[in-house]
N, C-alpha and C positions, 0 to 999 in steps of 0.2 A: 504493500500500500504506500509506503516511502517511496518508493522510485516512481511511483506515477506519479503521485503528490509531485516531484521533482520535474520529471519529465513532462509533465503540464502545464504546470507555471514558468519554465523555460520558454512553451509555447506560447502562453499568455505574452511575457515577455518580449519574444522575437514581433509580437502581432501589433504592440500598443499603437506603433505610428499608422496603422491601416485604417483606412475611410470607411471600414462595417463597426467595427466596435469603437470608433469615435461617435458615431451617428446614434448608438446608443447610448453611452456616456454621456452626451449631453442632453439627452432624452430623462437620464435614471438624476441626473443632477439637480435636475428644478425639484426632485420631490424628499421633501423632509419626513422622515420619521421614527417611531421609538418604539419596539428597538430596531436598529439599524443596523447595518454592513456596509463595509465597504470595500471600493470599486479597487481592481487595481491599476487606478488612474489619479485613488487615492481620496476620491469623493465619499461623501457618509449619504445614502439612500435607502429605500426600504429593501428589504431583505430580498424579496422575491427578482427587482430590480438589478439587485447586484447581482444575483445568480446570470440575471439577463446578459448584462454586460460581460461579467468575468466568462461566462458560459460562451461567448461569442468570440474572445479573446485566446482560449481554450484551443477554439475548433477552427479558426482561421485560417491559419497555415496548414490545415490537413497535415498534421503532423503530430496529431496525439495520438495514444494509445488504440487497440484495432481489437475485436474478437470476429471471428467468420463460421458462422453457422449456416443454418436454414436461412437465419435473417444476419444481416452483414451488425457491429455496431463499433462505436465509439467510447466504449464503457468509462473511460474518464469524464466523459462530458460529466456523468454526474454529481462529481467534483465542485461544479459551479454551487450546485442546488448544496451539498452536503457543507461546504465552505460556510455559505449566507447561513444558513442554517444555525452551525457553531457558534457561532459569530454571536448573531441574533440570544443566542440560548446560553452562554459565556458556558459552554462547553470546554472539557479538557482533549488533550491530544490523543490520547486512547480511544475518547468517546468518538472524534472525528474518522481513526482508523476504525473502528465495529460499523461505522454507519457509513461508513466508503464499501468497506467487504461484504455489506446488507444490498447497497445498489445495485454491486458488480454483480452480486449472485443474483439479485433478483433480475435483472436485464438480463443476463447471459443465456439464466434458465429460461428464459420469455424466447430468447432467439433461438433457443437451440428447439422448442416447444414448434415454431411455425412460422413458415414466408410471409408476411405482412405485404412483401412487398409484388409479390406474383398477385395479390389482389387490390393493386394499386394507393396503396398505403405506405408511411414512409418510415421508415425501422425507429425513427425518434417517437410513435404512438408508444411502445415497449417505456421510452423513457418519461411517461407522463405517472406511471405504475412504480417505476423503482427510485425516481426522485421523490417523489409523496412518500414512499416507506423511508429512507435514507432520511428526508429532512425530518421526517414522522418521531423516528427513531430519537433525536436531541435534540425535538422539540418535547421529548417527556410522552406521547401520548401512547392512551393504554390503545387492546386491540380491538377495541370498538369503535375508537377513534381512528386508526389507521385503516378500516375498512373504510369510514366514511371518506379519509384522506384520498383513495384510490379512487372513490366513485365520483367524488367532485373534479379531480383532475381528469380522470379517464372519460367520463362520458361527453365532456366539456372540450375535450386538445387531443383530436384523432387527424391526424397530419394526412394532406395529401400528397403520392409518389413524385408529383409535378416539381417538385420543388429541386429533384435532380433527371429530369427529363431536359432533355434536350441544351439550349446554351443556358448556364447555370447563370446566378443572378447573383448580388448579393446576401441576399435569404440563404441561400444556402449553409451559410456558416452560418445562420441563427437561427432555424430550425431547430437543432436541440437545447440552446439556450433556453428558447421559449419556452421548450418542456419544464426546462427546470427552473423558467419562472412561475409555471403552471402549480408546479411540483411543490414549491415552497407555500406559494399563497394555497393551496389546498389544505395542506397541512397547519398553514397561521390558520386557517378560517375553522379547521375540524377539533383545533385544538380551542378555540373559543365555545364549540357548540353546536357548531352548521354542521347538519347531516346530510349527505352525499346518497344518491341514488343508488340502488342496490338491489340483485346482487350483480352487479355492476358485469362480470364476465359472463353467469350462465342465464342471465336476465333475458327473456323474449326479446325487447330489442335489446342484449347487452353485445359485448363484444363477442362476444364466438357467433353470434348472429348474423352481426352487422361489418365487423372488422374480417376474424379469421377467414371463415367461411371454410373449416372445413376441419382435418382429424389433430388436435390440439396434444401432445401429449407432450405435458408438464412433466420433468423431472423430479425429485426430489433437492431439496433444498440443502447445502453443503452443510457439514457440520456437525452433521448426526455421523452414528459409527458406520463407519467404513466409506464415507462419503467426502470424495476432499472437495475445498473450493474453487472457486469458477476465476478470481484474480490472477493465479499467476497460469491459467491458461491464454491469458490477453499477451498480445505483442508491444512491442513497441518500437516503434518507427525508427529507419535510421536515415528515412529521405523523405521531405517534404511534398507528399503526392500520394494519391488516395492506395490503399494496401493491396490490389491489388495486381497492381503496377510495381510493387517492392522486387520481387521477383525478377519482374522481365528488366528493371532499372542495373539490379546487381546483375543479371547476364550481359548486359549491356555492357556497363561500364570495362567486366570482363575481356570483351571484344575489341571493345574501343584502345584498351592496352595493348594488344595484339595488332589489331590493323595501322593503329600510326596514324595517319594522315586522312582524317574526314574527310576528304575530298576525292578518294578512293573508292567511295561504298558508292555501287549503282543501284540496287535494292537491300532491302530488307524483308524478312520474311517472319511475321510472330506467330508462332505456334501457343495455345494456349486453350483455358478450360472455359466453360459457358458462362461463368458470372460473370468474368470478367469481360469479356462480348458482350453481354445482357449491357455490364456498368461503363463500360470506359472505353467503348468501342464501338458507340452510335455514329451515324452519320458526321455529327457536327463535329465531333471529336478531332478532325480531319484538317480544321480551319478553327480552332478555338477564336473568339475574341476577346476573352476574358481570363485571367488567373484561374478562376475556379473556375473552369472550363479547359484551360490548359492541365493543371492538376487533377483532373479528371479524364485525361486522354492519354490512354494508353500508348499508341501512335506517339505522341508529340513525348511521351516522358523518353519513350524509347531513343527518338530519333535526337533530344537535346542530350543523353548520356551518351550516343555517339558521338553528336557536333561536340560537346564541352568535354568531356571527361569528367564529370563532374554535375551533381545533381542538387542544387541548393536554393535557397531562396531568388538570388537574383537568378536562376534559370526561368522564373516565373515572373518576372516582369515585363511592363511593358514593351520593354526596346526588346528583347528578346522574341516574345509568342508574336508578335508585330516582324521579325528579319526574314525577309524575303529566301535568302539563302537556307534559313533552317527551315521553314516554309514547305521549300521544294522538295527539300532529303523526308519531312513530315509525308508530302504528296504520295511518295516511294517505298512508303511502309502498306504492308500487305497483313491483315490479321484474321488469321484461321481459326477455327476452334478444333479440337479435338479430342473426340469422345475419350480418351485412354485418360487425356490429361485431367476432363472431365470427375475422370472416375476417383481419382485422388484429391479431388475438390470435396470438405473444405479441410480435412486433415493437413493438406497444405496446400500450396497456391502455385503451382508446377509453369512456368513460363519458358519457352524454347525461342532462343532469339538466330535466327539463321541472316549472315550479312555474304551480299555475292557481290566484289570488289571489280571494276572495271574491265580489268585483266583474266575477269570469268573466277577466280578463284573464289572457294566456297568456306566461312566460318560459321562456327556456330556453338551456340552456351545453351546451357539447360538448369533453373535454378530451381529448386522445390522450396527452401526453408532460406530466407535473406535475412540478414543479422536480426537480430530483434526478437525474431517468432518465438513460439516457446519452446521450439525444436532445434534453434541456436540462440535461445539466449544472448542480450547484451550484458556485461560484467556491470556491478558498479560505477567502475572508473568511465565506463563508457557513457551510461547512463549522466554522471557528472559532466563528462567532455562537450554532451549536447546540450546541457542545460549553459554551462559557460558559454557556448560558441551564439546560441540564440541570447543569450545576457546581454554578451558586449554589446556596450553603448547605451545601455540601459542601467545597467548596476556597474561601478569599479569592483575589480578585482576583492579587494576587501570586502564590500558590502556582499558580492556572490558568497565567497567564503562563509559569511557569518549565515546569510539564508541555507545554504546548505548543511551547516551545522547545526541550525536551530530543525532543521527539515527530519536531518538523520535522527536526531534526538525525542523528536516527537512519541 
């Protein structure tokens, strides 16, 4: 729970200067009240607010944490909601850890339960459910009150799939924020008394009705004997672009060692499994005009870890997803699916990167597990190295230092 704590507020960090969670930060700012949270911009607002912003700040860079199921998710997002939460509730750092391990389990067991999204639903509806228990959790409420917590967020913030169809918008990175604005204020409101619609999932119109729409099978919940938890089966990211692109990036860069000279490659060829076709390989993907549109296209992550060697933040800017020349090598990416690769989907995220160089020569990588997953783990120090590298210029050295120690201590 430490190193996402870490690994997420790195993201928060690298994110501050970005035009989505400014536009909410000045939004959560006019509003006074008690008890309060605050922003990491540094504003005191109402708690559910703050989750909004920090929750946006979070998820921007597409660079937080990842779990891949039936339904794909973000499991730190709920970090925003369990933060406000503390905050609000002058919670200790233990209690913050049980009520982080509460979200992950309960999202993770929700994703692995059923595709929300094959029914045109957006995998953050999961996060309207495990933020209400999370913030439920240090907000004190017993379990009658976290039922209600669930039914007022749930029946209320059922996201539609639009929100990553086709050229992404700015929404995009605040789609689960909003969960976990949803997610806080449910649980302020259940912990005063308001009762929530019920039984909110097996309800004639409830969610298995209206949402799933079809054979739902819930897990068990971690914890109990013989049952581990759902947390450190989450990855975490070691390149700034949606996960399942991690893969075909680290084949990539592979190649890119190898052939030398980008100006060599006459195509590319991506082999790969059906989600990621379904996600990061629609049409537009092709000609991004947006950051979160480029980091959502598997084509363009591919073809910028050829052109650069190198897969970072500025690969996602302006002057870049705009350069005619990287443009042209994006044009010359070709992406397959295939069943085999398919089949080892989502145990891991199998991506086969084939480059056929001018002179007809033929390379090619094949990546199942890229650093991060839980099948290679990042170390520690690694974990540390990212959260500095997205700091600088936001925190001195010292000040990183001292966060990190106050982080690991928690």
């Amino acid at each position: 729970a430490k190193r996402r704590l870490i690994d997420v507020l790195g993201c928060a960090l690298g994110a501050r200067s970005a035009d989505t969670p400014r536009v909410a930060e000045r939004v959560a700012s006019r509003i006074a009240a008690e008890p309060a949270a605050t922003t990491l911009y540094g504003s005191r607002t109402s708690p559910d607010m703050a989750a909004f912003v920090n929750g946006i700040l979070f998820r921007y860079l597409d660079f937080n944490d990842t779990y891949l199921s039936k339904e794909p998710a973000h499991p730190s997002d709920n970090l925003a909601a369990v933060l406000a939460a503390a905050e609000a509730s002058g919670s200790t750092g233990s209690d913050l850890i049980a009520a982080a391990v509460i979200a992950y389990e309960v999202q993770c067991r929700l994703a692995d339960a059923w595709s929300i999204r094959s029914q045109g639903w957006d995998h953050v509806c999961y996060g309207a459910f495990s933020t209400a228990l999370g913030a439920g959790k240090l907000l004190g409420l017993d379990a009658a009150s976290l039922v209600h917590a669930q039914g007022i967020s749930g029946v209320a913030h059922m996201a539609m799939r639009q929100t990553r169809a086709g050229e992404l918008s700015m929404w995009k990175g605040a789609a689960f924020a909003n969960a976990s604005r949803n997610g806080v204020l449910a649980a302020l409101l259940a912990a005063e008394g308001m009762t929530g619609p019920a039984p909110i999932f097996e309800g004639e119109m409830g969610f298995f009705a209206e949402v799933a729409h079809g054979e739902f099978d819930l897990p068990e919940l971690g914890g109990r004997e013989g049952a581990g938890y759902m947390l450190p089966r989450t990855y975490i990211k070691n390149w700034p672009a949606e996960y399942h692109a991690q893969s075909a990036i680290d084949a990539a860069l592979q190649l890119r060692e190898e052939i030398g000279d980008p100006a060599a490659i006459d195509r590319v060829r991506i082999e790969t499994f059906d989600a990621a076709v379904e996600i990061i390989a629609d049409p537009e993907k092709w000609r991004p005009k947006t950051r979160e549109t480029a980091d959502h296209s598997l084509p363009y992550c591919v073809a910028v870890a050829l052109q650069d060697g190198e897969v970072g933040l500025e690969q996602f800017s302006e002057e870049r997803i705009t350069d005619p020349t990287l443009l042209d090598l994006v044009s010359r990416v070709e992406v397959r699916e295939r069943p085999e690769l398919s089949d080892r989907y989502p145990a891991g995220t199998p991506n086969r990167i084939e480059v056929t160089t001018r002179s007809g020569r033929r390379v090619a990588r094949e990546v199942e597990f890229p650093r991060g997953h839980s099948g290679n783990p990042m170390t520690d120090g690694e974990v540390e190295e990212k959260f500095g590298r997205l700091a600088d210029g936001e925190l001195p050295l010292q000040r990183q230092s001292e966060v990190l120690r106050r982080l690991w201590a928690l």
